[in-house]
N, C-alpha and C positions, 0 to 999 in steps of 0.2 A: 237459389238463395241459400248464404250460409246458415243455420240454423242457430251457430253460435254469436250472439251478442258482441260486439266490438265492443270493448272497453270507451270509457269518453275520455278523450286528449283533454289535460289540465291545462287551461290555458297559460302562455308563456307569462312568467312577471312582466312587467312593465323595466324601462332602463333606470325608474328611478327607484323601485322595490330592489332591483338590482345592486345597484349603487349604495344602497342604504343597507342593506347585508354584507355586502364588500367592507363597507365601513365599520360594522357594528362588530364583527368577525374576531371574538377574544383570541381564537387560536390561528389567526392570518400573522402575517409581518407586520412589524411598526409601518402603523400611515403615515405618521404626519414627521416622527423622529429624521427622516432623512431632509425632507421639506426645511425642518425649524433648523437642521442642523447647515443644511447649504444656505439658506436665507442670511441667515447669520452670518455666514463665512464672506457670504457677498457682499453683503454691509457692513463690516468692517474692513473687507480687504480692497475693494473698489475705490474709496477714497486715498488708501496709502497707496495705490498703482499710480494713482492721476496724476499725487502729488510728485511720484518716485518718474514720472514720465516729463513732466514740465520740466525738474531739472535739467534733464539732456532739452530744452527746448534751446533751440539756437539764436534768438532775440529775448530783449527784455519780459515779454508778455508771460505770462501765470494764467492767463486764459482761452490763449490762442496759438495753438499747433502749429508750426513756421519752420520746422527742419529742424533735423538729429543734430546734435553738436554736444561734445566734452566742456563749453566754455567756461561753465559757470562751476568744473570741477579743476579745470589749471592751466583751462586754454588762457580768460580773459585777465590782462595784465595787471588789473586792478581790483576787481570785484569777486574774481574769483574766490574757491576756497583754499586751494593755493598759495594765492597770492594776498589775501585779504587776510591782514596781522589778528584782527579780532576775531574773526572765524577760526584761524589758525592755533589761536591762543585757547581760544574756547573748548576747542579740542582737543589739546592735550591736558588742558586743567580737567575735563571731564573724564579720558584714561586715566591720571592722575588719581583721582578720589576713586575713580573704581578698583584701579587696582590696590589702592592702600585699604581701601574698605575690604575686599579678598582677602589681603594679608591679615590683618587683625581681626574681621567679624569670623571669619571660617577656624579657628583653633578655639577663639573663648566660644563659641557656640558649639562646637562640638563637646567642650569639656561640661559646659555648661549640660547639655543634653543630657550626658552618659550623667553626669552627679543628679539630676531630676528625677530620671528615670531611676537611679539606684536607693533614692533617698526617700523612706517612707515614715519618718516619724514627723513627732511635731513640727509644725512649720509648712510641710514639705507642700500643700495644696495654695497656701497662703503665695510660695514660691513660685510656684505653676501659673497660680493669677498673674502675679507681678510680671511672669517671663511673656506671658501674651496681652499685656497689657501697650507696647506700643502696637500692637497691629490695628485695637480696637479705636486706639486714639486718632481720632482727627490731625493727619498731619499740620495743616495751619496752626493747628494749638501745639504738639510739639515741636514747630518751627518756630514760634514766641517764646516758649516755654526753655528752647536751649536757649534763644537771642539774650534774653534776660540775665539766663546762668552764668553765662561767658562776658558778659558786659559789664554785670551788676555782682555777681559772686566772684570768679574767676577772672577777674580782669588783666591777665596775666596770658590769659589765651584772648581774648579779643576775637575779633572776627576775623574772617579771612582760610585758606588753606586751610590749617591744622584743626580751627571749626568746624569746617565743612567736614574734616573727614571721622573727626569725634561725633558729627552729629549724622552722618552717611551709618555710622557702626552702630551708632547708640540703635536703631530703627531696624537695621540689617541680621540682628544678633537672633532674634527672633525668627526669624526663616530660617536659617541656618539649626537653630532646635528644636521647630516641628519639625523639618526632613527629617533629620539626622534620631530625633524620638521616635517618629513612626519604625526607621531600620529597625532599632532597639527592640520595639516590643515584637517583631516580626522576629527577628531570631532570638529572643529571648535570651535566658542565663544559662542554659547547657552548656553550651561551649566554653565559659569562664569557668563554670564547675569542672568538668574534665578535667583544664589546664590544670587545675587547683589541683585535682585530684590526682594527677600526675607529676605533680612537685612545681610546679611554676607558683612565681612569686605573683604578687598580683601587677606590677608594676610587667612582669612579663607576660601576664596574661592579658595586659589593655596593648601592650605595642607590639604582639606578636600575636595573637589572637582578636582580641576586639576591633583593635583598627583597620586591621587588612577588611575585616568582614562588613566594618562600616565604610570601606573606602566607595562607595556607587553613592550614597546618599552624602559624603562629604565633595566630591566632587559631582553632586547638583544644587546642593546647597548652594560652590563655588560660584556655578555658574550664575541661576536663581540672584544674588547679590551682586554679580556683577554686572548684569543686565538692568536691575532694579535700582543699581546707584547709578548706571553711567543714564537712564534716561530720569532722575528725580530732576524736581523742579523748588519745588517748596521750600526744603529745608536748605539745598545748592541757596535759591534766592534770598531767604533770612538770615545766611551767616557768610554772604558772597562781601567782600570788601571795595565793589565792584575792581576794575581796571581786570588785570590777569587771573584773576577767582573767579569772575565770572563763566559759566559751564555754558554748554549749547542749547539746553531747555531754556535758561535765561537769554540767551541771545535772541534765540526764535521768538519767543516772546512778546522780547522788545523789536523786533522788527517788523512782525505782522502785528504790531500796534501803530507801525510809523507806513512805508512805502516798501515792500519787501522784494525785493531781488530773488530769478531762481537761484541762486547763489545757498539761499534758506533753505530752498524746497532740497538742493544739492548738498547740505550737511546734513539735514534730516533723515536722506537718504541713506549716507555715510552711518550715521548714529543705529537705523537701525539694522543696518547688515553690521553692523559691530554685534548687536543684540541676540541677532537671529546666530551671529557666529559662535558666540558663547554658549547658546544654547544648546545647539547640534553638537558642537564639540561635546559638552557635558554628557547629551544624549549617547555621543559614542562610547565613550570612553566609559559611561553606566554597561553598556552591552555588552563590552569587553570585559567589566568586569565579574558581571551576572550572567554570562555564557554557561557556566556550569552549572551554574544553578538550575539554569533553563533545560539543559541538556538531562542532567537529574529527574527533574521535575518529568520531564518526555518520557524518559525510562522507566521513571514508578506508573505513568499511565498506561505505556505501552504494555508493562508484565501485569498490571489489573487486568488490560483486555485479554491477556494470554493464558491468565491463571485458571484451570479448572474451576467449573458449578457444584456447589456443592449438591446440585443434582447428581452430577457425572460422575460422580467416586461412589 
């Protein structure tokens, strides 16, 4: 017999002392982040599948699966979206606001940005409020709130089109100068000092200096707005003169309040690959234009990792 003592075997945890270390574990991986984060993506994105698959359903039904078919995008001669003048119309009055919303929210919001960001005397916080003041507001109240101005002040503009796209800009102008203020303080006044400092006027220092360097957050702004006007509902609805002003939120609306055709589920569809396009486009065209940056930014970490310790000298 061995003389020396065997140590005693610690019994194994149990799988649920297990499991509750596994969990408790400060320095493991996020547990639950990945869980909360696909849970999420499923339930949102599983009902816009179902809806974006019924369109191609190939019979009247919204509930029942009966074969692939284009009909309800310009096979069928009547209901289609195609063919159907009110869908048709819907849709272009809703590019329509978007892109005129583009047009006018994206330069006064950019101008606006750059004068907030540069303006620090009296006033200037008061200004700040005012400028994020429609995001906090309950759209239904600034959808009454224009309906009134343009009826009852302005009766000269009326409702209809040129409403809609004053009250699409009035709400939009604000996205357009958080992005475009966040750029700002990210690269800060250096670069305008320089130019100064080098003889540029200031007028050459915003169109040759400043804007090129604001051009990624101007063109997400763009898109940001465009996405945001072409699927509103609210303000479209309270300044719509119905007939050809009426937009595709509005339609949908009113259709899945009566007997809805896939025809609906088949502009909805449309509406958001318009949305998801604006997007990505924006996204590219941000990459292209922060390539360098990025590329930069790699090179200052790369020559940190390379640079002698100051042990090593």
């Amino acid at each position: 017999m061995s003389s020396v003592a065997e140590a005693p075997v610690a019994p194994r945890p149990s799988a649920w002392r297990r499991f509750r270390g596994w969990l408790s574990n400060p320095w493991g991986r996020p547990r639950f982040l990945p869980l909360v984060t696909w849970g999420y993506v499923v339930w949102s994105i599983v009902p816009v599948l179902i809806a974006v698959q019924f369109s191609f359903n190939a019979t009247r039904s919204r509930t029942t699966w009966q074969g692939f078919s284009t009909r309800w995008y310009w096979g069928d001669p009547v209901d289609s979206v195609w063919h159907d003048p009110t869908l048709r119309d819907a849709l272009v009055q809703s590019l329509k606001l978007a892109v005129a919303d583009v047009v006018i929210a994206t330069p006064i919001g950019v101008l606006l940005a750059i004068g907030l960001a540069r303006w620090h005397g009296r006033g200037s916080g008061s200004s700040n409020f005012l400028m994020l003041f429609p995001l906090v507001t309950p759209e239904i109240v600034m959808g009454v709130a224009l309906l009134l101005v343009f009826t009852d002040l302005f009766t000269f503009v009326g409702t209809g089109t040129t409403a809609q796209i004053l009250g699409h800009v009035t709400f939009s102008i604000s996205f357009v100068v958080v992005i475009v203020r966040g750029r700002l303080f990210s690269i800060g006044r250096q670069y305008e000092e320089a130019a100064a400092d080098l003889g540029a006027s200031p007028t050459a220092a915003l169109t040759r200096v400043l804007l090129p360097l604001l051009m990624p957050a101007i063109v997400a702004s763009a898109a940001v707005v465009f996405a945001i006007s072409l699927d509103d509902f609210v303000i479209s609805q309270w300044l719509s003169k119905g007939g050809e002003t009426d937009t595709v939120p509005v339609i949908i609306y009113s259709a899945t309040r009566a007997a809805p055709l896939p025809s609906t589920n088949a502009i909805a569809t449309i509406m958001m690959l318009l949305s998801l396009a604006s997007v990505t486009i924006g996204f590219l065209v941000w990459r292209a234009f922060t390539r360098g940056e990025r590329q930069a930014g790699q090179s200052v970490v790369r020559d940190m990792g390379t640079a002698p310790r100051v042990g090593d000298i």
